[in-house]
C-alpha positions as CSV (number, residue, x, y, z in Angstrom):
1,X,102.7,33.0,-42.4
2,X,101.3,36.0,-41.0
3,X,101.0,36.2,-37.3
4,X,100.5,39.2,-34.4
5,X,103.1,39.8,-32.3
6,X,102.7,42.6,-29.0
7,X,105.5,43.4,-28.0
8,X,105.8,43.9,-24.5
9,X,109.5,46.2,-22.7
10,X,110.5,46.6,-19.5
11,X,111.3,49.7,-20.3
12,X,110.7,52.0,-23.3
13,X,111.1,55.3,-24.8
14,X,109.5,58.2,-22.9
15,X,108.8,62.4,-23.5
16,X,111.8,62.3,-20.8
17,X,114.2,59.4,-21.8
18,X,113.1,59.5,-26.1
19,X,116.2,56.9,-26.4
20,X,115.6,54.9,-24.0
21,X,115.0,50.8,-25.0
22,X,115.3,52.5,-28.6
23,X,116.9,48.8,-29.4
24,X,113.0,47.6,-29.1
25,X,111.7,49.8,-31.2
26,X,114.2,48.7,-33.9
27,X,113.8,44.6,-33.1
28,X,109.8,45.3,-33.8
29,X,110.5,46.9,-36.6
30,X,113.0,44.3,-38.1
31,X,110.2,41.2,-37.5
32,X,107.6,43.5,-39.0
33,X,109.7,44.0,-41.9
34,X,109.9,39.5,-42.0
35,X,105.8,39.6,-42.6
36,X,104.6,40.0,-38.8
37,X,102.1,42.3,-37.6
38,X,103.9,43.7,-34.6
39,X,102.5,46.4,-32.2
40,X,104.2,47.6,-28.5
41,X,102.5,47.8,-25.4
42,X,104.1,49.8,-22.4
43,X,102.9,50.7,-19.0
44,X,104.9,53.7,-18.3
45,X,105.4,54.5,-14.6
46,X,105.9,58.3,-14.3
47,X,107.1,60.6,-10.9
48,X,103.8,62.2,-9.7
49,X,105.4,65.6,-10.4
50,X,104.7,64.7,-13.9
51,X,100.8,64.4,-12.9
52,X,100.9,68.3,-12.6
53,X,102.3,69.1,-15.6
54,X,100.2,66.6,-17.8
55,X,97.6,68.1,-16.2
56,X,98.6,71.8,-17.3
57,X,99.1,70.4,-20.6
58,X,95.4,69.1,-20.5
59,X,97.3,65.4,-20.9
60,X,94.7,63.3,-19.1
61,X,94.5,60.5,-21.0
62,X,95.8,57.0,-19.3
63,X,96.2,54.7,-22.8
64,X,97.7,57.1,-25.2
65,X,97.8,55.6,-28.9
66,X,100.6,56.2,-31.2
67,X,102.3,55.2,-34.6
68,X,106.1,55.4,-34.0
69,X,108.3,54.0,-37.1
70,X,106.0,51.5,-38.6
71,X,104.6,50.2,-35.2
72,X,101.5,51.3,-33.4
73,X,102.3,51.6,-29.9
74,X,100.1,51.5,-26.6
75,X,100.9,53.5,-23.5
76,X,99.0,52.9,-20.6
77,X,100.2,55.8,-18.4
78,X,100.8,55.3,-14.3
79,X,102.0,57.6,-11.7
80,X,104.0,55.9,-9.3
81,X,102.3,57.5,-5.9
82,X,103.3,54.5,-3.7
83,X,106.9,53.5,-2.7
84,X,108.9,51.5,-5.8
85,X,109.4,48.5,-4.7
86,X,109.5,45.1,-7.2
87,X,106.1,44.7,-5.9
88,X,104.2,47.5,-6.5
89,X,105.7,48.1,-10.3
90,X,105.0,44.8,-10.7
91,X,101.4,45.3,-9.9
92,X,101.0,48.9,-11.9
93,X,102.5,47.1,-14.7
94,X,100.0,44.2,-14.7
95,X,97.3,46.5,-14.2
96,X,98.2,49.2,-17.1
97,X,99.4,45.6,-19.7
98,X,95.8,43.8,-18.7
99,X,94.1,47.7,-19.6
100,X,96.0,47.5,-23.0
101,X,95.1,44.0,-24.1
102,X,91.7,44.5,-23.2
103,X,91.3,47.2,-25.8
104,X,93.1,45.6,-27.8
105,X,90.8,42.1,-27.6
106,X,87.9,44.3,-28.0
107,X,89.5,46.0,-30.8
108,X,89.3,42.5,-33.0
109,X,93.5,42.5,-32.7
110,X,94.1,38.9,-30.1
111,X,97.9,38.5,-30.2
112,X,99.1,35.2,-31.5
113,X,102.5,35.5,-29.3
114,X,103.9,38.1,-26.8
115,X,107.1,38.8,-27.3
116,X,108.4,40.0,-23.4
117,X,111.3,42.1,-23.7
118,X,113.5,41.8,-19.9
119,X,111.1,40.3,-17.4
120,X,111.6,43.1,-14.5
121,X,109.0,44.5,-14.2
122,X,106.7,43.7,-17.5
123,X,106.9,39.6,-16.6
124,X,104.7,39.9,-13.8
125,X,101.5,41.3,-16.0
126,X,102.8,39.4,-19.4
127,X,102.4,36.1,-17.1
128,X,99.0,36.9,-15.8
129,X,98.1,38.1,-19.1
130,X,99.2,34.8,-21.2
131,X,97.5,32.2,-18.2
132,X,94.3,34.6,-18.8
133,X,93.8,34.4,-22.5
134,X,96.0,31.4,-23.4
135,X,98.9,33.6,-25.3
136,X,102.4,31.7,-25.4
137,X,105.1,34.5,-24.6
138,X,109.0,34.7,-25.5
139,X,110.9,36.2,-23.0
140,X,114.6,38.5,-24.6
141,X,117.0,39.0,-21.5
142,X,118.8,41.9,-21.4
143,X,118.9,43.0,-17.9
144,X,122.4,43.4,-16.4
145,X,120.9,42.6,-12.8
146,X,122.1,39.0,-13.6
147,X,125.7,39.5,-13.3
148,X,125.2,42.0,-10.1
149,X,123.0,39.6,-8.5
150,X,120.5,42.1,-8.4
151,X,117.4,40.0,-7.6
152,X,115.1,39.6,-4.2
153,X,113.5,36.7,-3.1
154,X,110.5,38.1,-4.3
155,X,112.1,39.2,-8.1
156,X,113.5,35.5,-8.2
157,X,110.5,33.4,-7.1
158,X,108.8,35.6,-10.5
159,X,111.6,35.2,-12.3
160,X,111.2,31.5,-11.7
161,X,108.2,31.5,-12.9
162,X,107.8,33.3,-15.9
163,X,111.1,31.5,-17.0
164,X,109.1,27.6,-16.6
165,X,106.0,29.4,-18.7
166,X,108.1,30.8,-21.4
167,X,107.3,29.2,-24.9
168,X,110.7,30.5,-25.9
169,X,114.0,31.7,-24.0
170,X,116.2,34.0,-25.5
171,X,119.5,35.9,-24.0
172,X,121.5,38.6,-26.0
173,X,125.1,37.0,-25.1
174,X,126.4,33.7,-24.2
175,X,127.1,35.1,-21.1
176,X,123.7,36.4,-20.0
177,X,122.6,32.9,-21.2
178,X,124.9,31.3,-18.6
179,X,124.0,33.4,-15.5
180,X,120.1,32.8,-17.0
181,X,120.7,29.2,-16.6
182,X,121.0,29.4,-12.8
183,X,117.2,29.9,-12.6
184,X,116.3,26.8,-15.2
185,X,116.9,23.5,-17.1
186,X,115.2,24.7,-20.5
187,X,117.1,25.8,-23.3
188,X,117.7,29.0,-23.6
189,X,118.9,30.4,-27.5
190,X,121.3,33.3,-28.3
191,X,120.4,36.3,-30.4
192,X,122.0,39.4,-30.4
193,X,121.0,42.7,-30.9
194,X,120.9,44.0,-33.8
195,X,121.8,47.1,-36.0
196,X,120.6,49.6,-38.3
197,X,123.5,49.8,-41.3
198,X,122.0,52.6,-43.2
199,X,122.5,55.1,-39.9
200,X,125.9,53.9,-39.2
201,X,127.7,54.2,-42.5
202,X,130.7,56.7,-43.6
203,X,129.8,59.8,-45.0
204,X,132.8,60.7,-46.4
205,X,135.5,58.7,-47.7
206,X,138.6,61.2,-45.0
207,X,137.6,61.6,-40.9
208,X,136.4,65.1,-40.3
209,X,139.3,65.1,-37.3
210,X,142.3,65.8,-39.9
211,X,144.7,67.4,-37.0
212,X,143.7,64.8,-34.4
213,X,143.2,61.4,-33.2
214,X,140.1,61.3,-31.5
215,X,138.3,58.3,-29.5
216,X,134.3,58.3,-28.9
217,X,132.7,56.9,-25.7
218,X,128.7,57.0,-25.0
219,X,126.5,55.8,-22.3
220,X,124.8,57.0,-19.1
221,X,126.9,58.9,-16.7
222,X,126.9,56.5,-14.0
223,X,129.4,54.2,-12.3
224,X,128.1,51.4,-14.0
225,X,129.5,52.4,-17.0
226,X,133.0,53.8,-15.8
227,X,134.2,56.7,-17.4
228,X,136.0,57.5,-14.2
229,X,138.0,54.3,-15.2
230,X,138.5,55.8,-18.9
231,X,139.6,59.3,-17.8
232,X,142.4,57.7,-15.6
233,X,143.4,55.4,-18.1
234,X,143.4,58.0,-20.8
235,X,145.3,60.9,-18.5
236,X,148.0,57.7,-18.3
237,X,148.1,57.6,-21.8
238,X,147.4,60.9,-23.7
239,X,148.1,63.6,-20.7
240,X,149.0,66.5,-22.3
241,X,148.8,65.2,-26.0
242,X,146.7,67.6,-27.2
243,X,146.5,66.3,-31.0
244,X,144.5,63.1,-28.8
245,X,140.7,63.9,-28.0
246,X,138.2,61.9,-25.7
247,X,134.4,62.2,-26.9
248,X,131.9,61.7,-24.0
249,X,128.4,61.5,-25.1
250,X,125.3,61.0,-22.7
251,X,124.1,62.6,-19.4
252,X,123.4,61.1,-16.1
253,X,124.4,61.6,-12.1
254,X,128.1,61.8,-12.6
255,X,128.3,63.9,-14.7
256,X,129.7,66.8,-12.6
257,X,132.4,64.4,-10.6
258,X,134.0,63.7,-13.9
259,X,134.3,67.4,-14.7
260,X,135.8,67.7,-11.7
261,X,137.9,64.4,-12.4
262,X,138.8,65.4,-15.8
263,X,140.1,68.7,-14.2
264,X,142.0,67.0,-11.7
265,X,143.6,64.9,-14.2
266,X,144.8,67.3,-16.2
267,X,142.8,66.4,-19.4
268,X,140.1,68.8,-19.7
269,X,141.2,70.6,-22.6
270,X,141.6,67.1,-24.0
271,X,137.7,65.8,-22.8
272,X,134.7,67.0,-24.7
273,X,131.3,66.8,-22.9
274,X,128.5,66.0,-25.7
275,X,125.2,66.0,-23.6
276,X,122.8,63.3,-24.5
277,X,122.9,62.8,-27.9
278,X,119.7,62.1,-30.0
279,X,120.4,58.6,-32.5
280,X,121.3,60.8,-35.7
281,X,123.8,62.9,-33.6
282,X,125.4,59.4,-32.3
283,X,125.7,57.9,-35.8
284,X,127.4,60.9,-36.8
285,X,129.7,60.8,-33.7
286,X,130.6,56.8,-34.5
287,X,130.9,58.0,-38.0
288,X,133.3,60.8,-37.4
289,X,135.7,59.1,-34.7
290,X,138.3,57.0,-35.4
291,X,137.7,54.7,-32.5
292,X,135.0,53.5,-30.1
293,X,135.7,52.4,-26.0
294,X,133.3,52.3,-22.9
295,X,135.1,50.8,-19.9
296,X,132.0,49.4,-18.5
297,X,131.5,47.6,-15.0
298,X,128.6,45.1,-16.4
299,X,126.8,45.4,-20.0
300,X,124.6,42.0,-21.1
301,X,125.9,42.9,-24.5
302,X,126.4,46.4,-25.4
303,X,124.9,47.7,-28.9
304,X,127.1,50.7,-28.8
305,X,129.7,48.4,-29.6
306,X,127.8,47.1,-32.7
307,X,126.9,50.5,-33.7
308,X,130.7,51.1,-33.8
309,X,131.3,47.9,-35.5
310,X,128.7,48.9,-38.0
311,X,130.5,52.6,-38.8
312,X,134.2,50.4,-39.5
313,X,135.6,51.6,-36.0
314,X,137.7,49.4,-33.9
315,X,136.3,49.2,-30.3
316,X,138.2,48.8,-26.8
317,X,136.3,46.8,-24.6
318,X,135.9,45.0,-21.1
319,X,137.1,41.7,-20.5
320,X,133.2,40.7,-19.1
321,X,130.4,39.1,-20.2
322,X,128.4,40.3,-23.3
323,X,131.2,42.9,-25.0
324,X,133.4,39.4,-24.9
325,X,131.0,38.0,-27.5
326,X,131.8,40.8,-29.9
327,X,135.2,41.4,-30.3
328,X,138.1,39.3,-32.2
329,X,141.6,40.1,-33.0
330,X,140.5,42.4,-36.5
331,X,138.1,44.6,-35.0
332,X,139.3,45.6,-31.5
333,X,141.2,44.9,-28.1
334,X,139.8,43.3,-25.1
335,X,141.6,45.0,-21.2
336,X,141.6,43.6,-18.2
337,X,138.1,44.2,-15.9
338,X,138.6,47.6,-14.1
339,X,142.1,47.9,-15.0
340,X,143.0,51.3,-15.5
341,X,147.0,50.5,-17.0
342,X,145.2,47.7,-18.6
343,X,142.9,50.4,-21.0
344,X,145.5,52.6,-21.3
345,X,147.6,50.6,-22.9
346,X,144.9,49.5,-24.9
347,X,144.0,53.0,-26.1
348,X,147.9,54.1,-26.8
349,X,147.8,50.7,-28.8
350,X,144.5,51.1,-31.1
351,X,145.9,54.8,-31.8
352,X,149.4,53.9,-32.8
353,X,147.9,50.7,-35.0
354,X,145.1,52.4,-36.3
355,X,146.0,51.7,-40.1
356,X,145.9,48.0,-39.6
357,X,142.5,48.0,-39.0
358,X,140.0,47.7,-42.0
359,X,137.4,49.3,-41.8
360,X,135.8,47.4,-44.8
361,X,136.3,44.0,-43.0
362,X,134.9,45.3,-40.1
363,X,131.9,46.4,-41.5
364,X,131.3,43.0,-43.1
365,X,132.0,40.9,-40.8
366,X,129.2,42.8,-38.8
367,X,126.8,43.2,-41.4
368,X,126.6,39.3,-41.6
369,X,126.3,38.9,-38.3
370,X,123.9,41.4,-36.5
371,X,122.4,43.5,-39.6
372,X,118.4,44.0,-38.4
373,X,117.5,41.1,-41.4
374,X,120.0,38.6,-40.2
375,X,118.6,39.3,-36.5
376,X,114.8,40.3,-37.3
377,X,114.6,36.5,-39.7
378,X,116.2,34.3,-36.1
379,X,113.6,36.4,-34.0
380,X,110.5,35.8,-36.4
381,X,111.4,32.0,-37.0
382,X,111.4,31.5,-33.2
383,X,108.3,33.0,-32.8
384,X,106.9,31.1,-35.9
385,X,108.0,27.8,-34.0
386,X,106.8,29.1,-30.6
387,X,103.6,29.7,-31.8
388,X,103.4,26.0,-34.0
389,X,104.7,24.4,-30.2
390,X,101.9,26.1,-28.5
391,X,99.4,25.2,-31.0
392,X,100.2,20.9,-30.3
């Protein structure tokens, strides 16, 4: 059965942030491969500097029209002129979405489903759109605000909303589904991410890093993701062992403080600063590494780990929500929440055990449960039924 499916993120790849939501892209592409005709719509909500310079650049076009991968994509472009609050990127999203489908409509290309990926801020103009034209809609929740209890009146009276309208709920994690299930009584289905194999295999049969143990980390430099908690726990286990090296890849806001911090700690010369990294540079870094640990404060799931996972490398992770669904006793260790010792005894164990880890068995036990087939077939049989449900 073929059937159109629009896509619809919360957030997406930009000229400024190309990796961003790049898990989207791939999720598209991996139902499209199942037999669906799949295209993305985005409103993308840019800083009114940007206005200038699109300007210079003659870019005055507000629905730009792409093919990225195998998906054509539709960005309706906003400059966000007003205060961001929930309300008004709720409305510039609704607006630039109801643009899209409109040209789409008149296009001869109605979408049989919407397929709403996070509802903050997208649900608010997938919602209107689906009561307008009678689409059903599947809603994916990724969103960390969940377990920070992130949400305003105003964000949870839409969340309610869009939650009781949803053909289809979906969470990446059993624990996402659980803090989900505080806002409704319908069921709501776990799918994970999933990952692309062929970027994340071994090149070579011996790790480039002959003379060294080395451990890769990646995400945005914020505190969310708490690379200050890594450093310490890593200066408490490797200080001065210069044959151990910590990978950082990513950019963000703290990224001078933990210079600073690796200085302090006396692990500088141990701590290698990778800069945002493009996705063939980090399949090459989880390729090359021996080991993969983020010591995050929240993560709904955590692909990086899966990318790991994917590569053969055992991962270090958080005892919270999400990473807890991914790790077992073959590939990886689970430390206490925020606990520095915790990690670093975590980190001194994965290096001095590293042998008995397979990386074969890793792989495999991966690949059957979040290769892009195994996860693109679950996402295109809910839609399917969705679709069937709607259709009674």
């Amino acid at each position: 059965m073929t059937f159109k499916v629009l896509v619809i993120p919360s957030w997406y790849a930009s000229d400024e942030r190309p990796t961003l939501g790049s898990f989207f892209r791939e999720q598209a592409e991996a139902v499209e491969a199942c037999g669906a005709d799949v295209r993305v719509a985005y409103c993308e909500l840019r800083h009114p500097v940007r206005r200038i310079k699109d300007l210079f650049y003659r870019k005055k076009k507000d629905l730009v029209i792409s093919q990225e991968g195998r998906i054509p994509t539709y960005r309706f472009i906003r400059y966000n002129l007003f205060n961001r609050t929930a309300e008004t990127m709720d409305r510039q999203f609704a607006e630039g979405l109801n643009r899209i489908i409109e040209y789409l409509i008149a296009d001869s290309w109605k979408p049989d489903i919407i397929h709403l990926q996070s509802f903050f801020p997208a649900g608010y103009g997938v919602l209107d759109i689906s009561e307008k034209y009678g689409i059903p809609f599947v809603l994916t929740e990724h969103s960390t605000g969940f377990s920070r209890h992130d949400w305003s009146t105003y964000q949870e009276n839409n969340l309610r909303r869009i939650l009781n309208k949803a053909a289809s709920i979906v969470t990446v994690s059993r624990g996402l589904k659980n803090d989900v299930a505080h806002y409704t009584d319908k069921n709501i289905t776990v799918i994970p991410n999933l990952v692309d194999f062929s970027k994340f295999q071994n090149r070579t049969a011996s790790l480039p890093f002959k003379n060294k143990f080395v451990f890769f980390s990646l995400g945005y430099l914020t505190h969310k993701k708490g690379f200050d908690i890594l450093f310490r726990a890593f200066s408490l286990a490797f200080k001065g062992v210069l044959d151990v090296e910590l990978r950082i890849g990513g950019d963000g806001i703290e990224r001078n403080m933990l210079k600073k911090l690796a200085k302090e700690l006396g692990i500088i010369k141990q701590v290698t600063f990778l800069g945002a990294l493009s996705r063939e540079q980090v399949a090459k870094e989880m390729n090359d590494c021996h080991a993969f640990v983020l010591a995050s404060r929240f993560e709904t799931f955590g692909v990086v780990f899966i990318e790991a996972l994917s590569a053969g490398k055992p991962i270090i992770v958080p005892d919270i929500d999400g990473p807890n669904d991914i790790v077992n006793e073959n590939n990886g260790l689970v430390f206490k929440y925020e606990c520095e010792s915790a990690l670093s005894k975590s980190l001194k164990v994965i290096q001095e055990n590293y042998g008995s880890y397979s990386s074969k068995d890793i792989k495999l036990h991966c690949f059957n449960t979040y290769d892009k087939t195994v996860v693109g077939n679950k996402i295109y049989r809910l839609m399917k039924e969705s679709i069937n449900k709607n259709e009674l």
